[in-house]
MDTraj code that builds the backbone (N, CA, C; nanometers):
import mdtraj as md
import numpy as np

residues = "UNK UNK UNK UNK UNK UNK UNK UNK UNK UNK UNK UNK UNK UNK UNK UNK UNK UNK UNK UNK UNK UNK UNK UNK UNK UNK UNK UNK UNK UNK UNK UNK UNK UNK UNK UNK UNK UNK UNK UNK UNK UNK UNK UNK UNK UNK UNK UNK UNK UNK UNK UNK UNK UNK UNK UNK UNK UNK UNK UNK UNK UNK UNK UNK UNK UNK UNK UNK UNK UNK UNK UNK UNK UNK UNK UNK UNK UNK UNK UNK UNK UNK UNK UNK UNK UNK UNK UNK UNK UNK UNK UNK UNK UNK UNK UNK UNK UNK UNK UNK UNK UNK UNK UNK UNK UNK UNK UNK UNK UNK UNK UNK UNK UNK UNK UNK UNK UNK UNK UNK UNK UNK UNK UNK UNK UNK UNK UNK UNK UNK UNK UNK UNK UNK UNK UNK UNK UNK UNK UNK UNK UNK UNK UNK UNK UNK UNK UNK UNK UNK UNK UNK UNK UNK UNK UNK UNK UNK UNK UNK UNK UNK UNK UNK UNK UNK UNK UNK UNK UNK UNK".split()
xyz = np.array([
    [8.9168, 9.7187, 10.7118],
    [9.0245, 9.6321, 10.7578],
    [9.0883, 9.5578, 10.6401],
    [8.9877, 9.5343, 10.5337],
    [9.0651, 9.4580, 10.4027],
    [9.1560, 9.5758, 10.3458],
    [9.0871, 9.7182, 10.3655],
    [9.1599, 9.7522, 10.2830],
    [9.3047, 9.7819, 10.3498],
    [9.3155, 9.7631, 10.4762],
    [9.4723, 9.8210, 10.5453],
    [9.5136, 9.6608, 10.4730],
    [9.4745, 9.5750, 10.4918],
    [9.5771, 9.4363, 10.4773],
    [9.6036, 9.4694, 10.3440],
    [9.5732, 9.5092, 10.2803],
    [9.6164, 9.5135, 10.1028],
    [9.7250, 9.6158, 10.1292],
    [9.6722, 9.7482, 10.1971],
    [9.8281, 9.8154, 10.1957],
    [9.9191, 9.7755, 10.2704],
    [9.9423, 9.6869, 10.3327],
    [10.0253, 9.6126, 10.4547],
    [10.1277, 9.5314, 10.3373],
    [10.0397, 9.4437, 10.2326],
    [10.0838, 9.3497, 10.1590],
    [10.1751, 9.4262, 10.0304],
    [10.1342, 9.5205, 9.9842],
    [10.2006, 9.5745, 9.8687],
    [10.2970, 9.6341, 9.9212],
    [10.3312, 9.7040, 10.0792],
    [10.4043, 9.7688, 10.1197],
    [10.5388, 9.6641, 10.1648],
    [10.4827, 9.5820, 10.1763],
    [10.5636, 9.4540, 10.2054],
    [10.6459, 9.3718, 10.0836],
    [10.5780, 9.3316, 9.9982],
    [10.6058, 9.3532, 9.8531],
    [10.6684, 9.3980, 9.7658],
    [10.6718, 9.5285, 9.8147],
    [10.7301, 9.6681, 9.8133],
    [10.8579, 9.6913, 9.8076],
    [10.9320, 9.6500, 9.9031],
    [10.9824, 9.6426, 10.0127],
    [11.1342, 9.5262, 9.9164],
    [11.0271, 9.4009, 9.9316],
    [11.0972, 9.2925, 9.8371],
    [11.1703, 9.3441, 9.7380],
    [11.0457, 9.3711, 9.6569],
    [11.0930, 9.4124, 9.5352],
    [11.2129, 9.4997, 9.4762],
    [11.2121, 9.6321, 9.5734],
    [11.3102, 9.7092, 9.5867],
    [11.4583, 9.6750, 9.5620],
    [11.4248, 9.5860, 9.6820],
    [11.5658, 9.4771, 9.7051],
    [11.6385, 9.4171, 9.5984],
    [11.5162, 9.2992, 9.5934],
    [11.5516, 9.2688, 9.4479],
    [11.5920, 9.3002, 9.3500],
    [11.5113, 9.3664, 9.2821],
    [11.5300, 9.4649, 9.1285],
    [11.6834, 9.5528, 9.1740],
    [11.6632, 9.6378, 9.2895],
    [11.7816, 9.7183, 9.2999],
    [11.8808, 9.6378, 9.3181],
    [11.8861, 9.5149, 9.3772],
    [12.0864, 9.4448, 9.4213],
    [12.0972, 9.3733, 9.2725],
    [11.9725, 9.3906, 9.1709],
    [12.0325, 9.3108, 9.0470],
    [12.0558, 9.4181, 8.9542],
    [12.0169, 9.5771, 9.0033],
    [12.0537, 9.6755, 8.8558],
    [12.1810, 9.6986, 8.9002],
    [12.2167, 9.6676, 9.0051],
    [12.3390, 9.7032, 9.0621],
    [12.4384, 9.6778, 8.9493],
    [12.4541, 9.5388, 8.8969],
    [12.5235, 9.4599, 8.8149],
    [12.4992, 9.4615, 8.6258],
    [12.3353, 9.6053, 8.6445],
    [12.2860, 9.5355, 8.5022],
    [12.3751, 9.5988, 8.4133],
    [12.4569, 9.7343, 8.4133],
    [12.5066, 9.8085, 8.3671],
    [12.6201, 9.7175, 8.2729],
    [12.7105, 9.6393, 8.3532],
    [12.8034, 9.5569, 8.3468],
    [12.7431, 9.4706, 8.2227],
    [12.6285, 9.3751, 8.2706],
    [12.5613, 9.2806, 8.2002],
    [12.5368, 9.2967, 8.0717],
    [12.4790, 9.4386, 8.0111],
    [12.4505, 9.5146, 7.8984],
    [12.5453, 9.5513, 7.8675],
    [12.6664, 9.5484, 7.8720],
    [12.7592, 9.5921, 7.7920],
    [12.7775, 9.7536, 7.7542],
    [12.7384, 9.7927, 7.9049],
    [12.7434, 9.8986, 7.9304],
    [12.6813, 10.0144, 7.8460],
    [12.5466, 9.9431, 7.8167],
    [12.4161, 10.0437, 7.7460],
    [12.4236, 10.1423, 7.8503],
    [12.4073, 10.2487, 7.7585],
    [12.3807, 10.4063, 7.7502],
    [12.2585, 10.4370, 7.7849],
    [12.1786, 10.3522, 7.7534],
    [12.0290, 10.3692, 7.8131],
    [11.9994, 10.2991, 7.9283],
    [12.0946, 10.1798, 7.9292],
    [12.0168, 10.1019, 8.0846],
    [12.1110, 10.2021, 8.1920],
    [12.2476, 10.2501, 8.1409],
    [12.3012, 10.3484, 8.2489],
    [12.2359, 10.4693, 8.3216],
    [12.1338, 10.4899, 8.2292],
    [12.0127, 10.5665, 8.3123],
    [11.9809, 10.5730, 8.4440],
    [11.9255, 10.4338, 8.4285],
    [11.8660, 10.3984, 8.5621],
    [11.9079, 10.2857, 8.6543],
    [12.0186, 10.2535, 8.5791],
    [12.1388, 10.1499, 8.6829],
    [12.2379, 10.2328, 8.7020],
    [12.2958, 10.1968, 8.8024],
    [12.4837, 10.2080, 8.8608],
    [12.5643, 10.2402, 8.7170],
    [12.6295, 10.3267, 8.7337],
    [12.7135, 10.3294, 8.6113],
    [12.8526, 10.3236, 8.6688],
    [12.8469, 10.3417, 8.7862],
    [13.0346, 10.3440, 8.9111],
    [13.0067, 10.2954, 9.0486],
    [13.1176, 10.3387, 9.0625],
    [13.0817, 10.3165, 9.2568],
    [13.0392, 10.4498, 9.3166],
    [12.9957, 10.5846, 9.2685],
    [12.9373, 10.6720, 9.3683],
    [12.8315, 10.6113, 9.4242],
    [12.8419, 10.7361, 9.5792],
    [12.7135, 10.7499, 9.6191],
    [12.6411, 10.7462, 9.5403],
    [12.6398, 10.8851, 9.4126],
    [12.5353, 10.8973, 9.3651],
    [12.4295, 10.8033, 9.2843],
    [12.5010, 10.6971, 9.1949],
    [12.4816, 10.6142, 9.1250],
    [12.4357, 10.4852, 9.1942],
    [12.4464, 10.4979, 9.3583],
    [12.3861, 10.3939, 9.4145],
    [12.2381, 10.4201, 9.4648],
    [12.2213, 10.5526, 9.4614],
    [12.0888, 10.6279, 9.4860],
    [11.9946, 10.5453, 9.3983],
    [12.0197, 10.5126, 9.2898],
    [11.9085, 10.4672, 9.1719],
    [11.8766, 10.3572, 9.2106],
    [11.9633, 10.2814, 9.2558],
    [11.9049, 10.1699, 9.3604],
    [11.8206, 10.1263, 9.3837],
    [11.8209, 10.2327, 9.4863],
    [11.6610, 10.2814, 9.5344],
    [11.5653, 10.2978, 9.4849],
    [11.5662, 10.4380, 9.4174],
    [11.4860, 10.5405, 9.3577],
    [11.4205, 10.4464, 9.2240],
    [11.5178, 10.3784, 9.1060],
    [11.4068, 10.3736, 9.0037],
    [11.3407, 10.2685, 9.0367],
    [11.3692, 10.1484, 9.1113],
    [11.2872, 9.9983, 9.1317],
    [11.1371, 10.0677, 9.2018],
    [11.1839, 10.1807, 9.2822],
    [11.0848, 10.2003, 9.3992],
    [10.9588, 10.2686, 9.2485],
    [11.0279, 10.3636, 9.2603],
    [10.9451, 10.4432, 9.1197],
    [10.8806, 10.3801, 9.0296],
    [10.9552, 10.2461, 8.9835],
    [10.8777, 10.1643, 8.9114],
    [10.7382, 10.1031, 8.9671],
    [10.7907, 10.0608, 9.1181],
    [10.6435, 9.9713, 9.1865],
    [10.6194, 10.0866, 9.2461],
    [10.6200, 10.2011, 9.2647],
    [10.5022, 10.3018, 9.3003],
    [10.4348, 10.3453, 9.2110],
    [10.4732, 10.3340, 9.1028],
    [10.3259, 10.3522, 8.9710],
    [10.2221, 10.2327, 8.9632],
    [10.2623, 10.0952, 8.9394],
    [10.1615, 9.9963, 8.9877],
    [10.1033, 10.0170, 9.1128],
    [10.1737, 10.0372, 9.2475],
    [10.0665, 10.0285, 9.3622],
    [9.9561, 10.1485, 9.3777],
    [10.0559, 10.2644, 9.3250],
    [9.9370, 10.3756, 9.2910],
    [9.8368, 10.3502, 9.2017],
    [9.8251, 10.2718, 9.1166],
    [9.7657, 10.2665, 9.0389],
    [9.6376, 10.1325, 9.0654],
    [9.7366, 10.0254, 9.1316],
    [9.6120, 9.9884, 9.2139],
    [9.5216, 10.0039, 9.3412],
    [9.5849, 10.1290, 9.4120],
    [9.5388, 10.1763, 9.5731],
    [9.4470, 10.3040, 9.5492],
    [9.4721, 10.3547, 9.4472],
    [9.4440, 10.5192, 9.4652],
    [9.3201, 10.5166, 9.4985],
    [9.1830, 10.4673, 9.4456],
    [9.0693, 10.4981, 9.4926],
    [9.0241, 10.4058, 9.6464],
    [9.0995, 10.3142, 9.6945],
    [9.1030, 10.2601, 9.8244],
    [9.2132, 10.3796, 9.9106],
    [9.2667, 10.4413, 9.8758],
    [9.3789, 10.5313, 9.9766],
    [9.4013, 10.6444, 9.8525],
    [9.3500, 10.7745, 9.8541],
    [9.3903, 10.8520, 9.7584],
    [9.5043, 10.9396, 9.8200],
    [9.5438, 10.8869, 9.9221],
    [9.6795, 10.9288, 9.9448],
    [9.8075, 10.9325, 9.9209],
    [9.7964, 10.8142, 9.8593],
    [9.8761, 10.7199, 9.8125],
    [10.0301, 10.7829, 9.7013],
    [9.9835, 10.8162, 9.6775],
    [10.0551, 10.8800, 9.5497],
    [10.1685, 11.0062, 9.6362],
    [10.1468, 11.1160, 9.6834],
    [10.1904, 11.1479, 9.7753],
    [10.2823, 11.0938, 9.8776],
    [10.2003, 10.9879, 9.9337],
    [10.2885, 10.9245, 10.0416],
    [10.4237, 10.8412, 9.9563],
    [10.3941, 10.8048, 9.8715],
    [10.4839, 10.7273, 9.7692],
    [10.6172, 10.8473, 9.7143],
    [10.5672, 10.9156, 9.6697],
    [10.6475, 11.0265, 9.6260],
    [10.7492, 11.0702, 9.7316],
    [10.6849, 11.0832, 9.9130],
    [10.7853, 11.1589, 9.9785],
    [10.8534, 11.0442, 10.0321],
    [10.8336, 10.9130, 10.0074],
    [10.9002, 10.8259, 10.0230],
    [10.9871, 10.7332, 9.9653],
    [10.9656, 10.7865, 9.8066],
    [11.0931, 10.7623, 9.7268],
    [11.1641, 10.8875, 9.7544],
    [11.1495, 11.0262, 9.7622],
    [11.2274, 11.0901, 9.8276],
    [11.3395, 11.0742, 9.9218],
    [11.2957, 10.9901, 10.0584],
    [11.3213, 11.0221, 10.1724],
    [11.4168, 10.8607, 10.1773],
    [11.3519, 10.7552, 10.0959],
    [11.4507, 10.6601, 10.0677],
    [11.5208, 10.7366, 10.0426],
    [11.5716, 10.7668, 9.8769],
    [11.6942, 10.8119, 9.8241],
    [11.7938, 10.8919, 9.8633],
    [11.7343, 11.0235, 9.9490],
    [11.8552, 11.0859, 10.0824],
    [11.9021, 11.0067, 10.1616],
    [11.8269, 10.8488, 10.2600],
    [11.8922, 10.8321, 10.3115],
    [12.0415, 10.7834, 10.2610],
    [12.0793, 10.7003, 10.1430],
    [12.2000, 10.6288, 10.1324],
    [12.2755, 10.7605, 10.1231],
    [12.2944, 10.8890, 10.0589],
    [12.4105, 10.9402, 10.0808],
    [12.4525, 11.0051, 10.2380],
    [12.2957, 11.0133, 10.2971],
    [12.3270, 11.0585, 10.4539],
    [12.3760, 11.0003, 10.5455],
    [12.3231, 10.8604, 10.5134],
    [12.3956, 10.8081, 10.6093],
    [12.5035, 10.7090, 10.6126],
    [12.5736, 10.7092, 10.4753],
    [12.6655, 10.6786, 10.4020],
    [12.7678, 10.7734, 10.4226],
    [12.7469, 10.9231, 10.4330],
    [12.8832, 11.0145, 10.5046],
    [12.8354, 11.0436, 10.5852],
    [12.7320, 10.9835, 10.7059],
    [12.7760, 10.9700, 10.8760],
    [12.8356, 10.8663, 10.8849],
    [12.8435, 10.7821, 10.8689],
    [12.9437, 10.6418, 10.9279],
    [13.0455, 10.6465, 10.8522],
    [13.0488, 10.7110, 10.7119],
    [13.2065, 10.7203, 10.6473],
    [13.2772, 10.8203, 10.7344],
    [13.1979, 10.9051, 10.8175],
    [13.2793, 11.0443, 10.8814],
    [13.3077, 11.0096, 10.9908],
    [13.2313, 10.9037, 11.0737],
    [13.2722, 10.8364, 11.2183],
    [13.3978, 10.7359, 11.1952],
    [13.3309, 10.6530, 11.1028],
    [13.4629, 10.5245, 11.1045],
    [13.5674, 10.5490, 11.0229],
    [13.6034, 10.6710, 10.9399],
    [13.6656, 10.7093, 10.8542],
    [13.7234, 10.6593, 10.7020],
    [13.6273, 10.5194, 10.7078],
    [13.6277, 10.4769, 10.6324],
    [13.5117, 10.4003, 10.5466],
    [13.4824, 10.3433, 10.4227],
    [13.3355, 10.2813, 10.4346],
    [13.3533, 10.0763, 10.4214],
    [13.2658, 10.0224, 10.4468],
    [13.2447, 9.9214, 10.4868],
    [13.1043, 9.8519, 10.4320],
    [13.1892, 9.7870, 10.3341],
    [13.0552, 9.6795, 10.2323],
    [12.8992, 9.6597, 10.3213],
    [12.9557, 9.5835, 10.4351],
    [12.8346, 9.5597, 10.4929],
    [12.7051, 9.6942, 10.5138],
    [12.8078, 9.7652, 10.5464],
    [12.7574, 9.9236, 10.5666],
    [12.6446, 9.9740, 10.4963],
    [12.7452, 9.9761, 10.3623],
    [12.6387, 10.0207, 10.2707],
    [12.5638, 9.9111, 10.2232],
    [12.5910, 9.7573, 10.2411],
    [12.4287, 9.6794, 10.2069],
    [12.3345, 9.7367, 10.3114],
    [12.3352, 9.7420, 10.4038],
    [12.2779, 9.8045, 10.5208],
    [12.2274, 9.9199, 10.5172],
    [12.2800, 10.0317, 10.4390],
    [12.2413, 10.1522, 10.4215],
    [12.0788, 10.1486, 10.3096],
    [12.1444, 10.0383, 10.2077],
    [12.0171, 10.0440, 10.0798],
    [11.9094, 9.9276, 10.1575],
    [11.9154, 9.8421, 10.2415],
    [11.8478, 9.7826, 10.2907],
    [11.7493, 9.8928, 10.3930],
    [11.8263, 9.9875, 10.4796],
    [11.7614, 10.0476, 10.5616],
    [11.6984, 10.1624, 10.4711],
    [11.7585, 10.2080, 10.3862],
    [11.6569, 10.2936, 10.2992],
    [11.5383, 10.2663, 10.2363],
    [11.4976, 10.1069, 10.1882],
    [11.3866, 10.0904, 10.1706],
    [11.2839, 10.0592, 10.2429],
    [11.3441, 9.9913, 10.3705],
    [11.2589, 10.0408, 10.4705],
    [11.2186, 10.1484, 10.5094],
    [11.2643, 10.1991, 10.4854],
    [11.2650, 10.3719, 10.5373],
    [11.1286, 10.4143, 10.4463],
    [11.1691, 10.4175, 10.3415],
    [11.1193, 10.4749, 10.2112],
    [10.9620, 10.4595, 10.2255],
    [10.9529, 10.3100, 10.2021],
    [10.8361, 10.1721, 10.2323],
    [10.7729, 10.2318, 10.3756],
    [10.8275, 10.2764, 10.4954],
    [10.7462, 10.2876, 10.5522],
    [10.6753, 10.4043, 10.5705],
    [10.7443, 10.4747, 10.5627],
    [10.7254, 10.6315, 10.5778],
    [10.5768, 10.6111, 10.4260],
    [10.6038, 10.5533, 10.3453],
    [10.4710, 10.5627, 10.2352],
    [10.3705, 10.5047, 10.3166],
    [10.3907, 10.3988, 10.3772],
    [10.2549, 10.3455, 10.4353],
    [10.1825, 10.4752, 10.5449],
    [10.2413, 10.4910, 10.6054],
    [10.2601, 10.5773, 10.7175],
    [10.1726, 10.7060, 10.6713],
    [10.2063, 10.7697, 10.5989],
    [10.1811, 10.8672, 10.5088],
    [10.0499, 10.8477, 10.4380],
    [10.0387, 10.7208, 10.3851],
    [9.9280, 10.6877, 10.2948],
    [9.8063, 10.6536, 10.4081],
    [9.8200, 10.5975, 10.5216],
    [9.7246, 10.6360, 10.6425],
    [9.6723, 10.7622, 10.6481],
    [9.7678, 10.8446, 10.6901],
    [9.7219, 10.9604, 10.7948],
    [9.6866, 11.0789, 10.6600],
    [9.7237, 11.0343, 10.5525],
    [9.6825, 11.1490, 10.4642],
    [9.7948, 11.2968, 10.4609],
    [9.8711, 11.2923, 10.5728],
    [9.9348, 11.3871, 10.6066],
    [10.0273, 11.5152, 10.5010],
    [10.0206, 11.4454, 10.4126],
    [10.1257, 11.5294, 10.2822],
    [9.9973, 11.5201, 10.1124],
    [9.9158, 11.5588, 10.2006],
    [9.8363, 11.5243, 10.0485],
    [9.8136, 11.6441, 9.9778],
    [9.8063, 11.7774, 10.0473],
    [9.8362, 11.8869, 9.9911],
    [9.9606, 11.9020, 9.9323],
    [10.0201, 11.8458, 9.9344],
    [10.1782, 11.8694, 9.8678],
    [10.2351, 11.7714, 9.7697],
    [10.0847, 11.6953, 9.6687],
    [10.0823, 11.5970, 9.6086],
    [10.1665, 11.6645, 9.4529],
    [10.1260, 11.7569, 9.3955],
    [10.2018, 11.8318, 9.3281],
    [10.3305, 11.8323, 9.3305],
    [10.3427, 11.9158, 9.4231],
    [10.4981, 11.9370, 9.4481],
    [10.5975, 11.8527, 9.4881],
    [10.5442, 11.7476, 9.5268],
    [10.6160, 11.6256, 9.5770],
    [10.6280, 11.5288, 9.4386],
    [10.5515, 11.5052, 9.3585],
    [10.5367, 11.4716, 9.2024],
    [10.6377, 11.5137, 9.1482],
    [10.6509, 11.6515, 9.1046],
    [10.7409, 11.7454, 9.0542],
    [10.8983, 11.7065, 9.1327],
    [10.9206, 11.7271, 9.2458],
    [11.0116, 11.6398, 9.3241],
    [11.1066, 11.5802, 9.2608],
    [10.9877, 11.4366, 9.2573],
    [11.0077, 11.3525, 9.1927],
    [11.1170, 11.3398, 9.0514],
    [11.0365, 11.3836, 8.9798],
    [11.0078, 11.4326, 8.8281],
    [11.2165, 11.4878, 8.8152],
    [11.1946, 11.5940, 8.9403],
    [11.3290, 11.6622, 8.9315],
    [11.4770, 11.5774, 8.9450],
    [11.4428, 11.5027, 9.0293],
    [11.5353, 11.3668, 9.0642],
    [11.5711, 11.3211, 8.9505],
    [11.4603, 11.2469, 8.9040],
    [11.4986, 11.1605, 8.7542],
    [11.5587, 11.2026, 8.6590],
    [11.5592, 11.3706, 8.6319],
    [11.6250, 11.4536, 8.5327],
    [11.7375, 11.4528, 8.5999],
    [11.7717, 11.4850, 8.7089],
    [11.9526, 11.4513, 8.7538],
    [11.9925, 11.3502, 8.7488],
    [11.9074, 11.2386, 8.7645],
    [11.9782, 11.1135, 8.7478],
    [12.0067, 11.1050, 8.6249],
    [11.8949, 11.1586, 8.5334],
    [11.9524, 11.1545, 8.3271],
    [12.1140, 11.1898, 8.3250],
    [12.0854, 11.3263, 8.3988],
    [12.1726, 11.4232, 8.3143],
    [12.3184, 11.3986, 8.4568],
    [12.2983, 11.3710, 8.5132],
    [12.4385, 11.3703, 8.6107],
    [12.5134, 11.2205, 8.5835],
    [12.4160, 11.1206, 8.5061],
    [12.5181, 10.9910, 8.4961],
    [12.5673, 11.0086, 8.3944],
    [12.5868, 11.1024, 8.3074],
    [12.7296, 11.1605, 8.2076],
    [12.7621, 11.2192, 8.2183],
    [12.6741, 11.3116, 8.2842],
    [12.7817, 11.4770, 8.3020],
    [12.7580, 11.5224, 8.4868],
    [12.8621, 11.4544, 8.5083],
    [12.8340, 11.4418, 8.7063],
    [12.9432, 11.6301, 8.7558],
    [12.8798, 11.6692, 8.8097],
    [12.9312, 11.7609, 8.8601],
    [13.0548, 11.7415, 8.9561],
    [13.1897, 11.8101, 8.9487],
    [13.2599, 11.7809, 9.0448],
    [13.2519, 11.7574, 9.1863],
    [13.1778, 11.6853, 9.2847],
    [13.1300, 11.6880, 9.3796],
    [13.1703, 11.5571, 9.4646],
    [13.1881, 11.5568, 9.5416],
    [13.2359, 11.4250, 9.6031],
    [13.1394, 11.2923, 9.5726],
    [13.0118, 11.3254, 9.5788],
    [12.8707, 11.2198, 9.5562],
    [12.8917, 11.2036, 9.4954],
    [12.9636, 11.2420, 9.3230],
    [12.9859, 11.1452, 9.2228],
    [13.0806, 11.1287, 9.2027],
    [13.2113, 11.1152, 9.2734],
    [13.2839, 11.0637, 9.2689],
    [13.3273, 10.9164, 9.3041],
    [13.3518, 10.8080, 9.2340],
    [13.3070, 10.6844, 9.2517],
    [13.4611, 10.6532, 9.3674],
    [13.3977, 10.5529, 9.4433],
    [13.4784, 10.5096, 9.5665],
    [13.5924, 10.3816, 9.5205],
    [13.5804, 10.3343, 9.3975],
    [13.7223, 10.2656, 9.3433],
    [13.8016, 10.3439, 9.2719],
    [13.7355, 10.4855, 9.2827],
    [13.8879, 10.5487, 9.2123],
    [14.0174, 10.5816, 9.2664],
])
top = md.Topology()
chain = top.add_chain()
for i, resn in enumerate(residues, 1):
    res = top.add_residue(resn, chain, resSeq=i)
    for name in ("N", "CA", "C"):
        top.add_atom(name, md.element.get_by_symbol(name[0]), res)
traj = md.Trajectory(xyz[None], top)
C-alpha cells in the first residue's frame, strides 16, 4: 500500500511538473535569444509540431528520475512511462485537428486544454500501465519509440518537412 501511495504521488507530481516546465519552455526559446540548442527541446513557432515538446521533453525529463526512483518497487515502470510519453504527445496534434476540423477554426483555450488534457492522459495511462504490468514486453521497443521521437524533434525543428504539423499557425 506504501508502495501504490508513492506511485500515486510522483504521478501527481508528474503531472505538475509537466505543466509547469512545459507552459514555461513554451516562452524559453524567446528568452534565450533564440538558442539553437534550447530550440531543441522548446517551441521554436506556433506548430502543432513544436507544441508536442511541451509535452514530450518535461515528461521525458521526470520519467528518467521517477524511473529511476520506482523501478525496483514497480519494474514496470519504464515501459508504462515510455507508452505514455508516447500517447501524451499524439494526443495534442489529434485532438488539435478534431476540434480545428469541427469548429473550423482553433481556439487558445482549446489548445491550453489540449496540453493540459495530454498530460493527464500521458500521467495516467503510465500509472495505469505501471500497475497492471501490461506493456512490459514491449519495454524495448517502446524505449526505441521513444528514442525515435527525440531524433525528429532534433532534426524536424530546422529542417520541418512540408506538412501541415509544421506549419506554424501565425503564419
Amino acid at each position: 500500500m506504501k508502495q501504490l501511495r508513492q506511485l500515486k504521488r510522483y504521478t501527481i507530481a508528474g503531472i505538475l511538473f509537466v505543466l509547469f516546465v512545459g507552459t514555461l519552455s513554451h516562452f524559453l526559446y524567446e528568452w534565450t535569444g533564440r538558442n539553437v540548442i534550447v530550440g531543441l527541446f522548446v517551441p521554436v513557432n506556433e506548430s502543432v509540431w513544436e507544441h508536442m515538446k511541451l509535452l514530450f521533453f518535461p515528461m521525458l525529463l521526470y520519467s528518467a528520475g521517477m524511473a529511476f526512483q520506482l523501478k525496483s518497487s514497480f519494474p514496470c515502470v519504464v515501459s508504462a512511462l515510455c507508452f505514455g510519453i508516447l500517447i501524451g504527445t499524439a494526443c495534442i496534434p489529434v485532438f488539435f485537428y478534431v476540434y480545428t476540423f469541427i469548429l473550423g477554426t482553433n481556439v487558445f483555450v482549446l489548445d491550453l486544454a489540449i496540453f493540459l488534457f495530454g498530460t493527464v492522459i500521458a500521467f495516467l495511462t503510465a500509472y495505469l500501465l505501471t500497475r497492471s504490468c501490461r506493456f512490459s514486453a514491449y519495454t524495448g521497443l517502446l524505449c526505441v519509440l521513444v528514442c525515435i521521437l527525440f531524433l525528429c524533434f532534433a532534426v524536424f525543428t530546422y529542417y520541418p518537412p512540408d506538412l501541415a504539423v509544421f506549419i506554424p499557425m501565425d503564419s
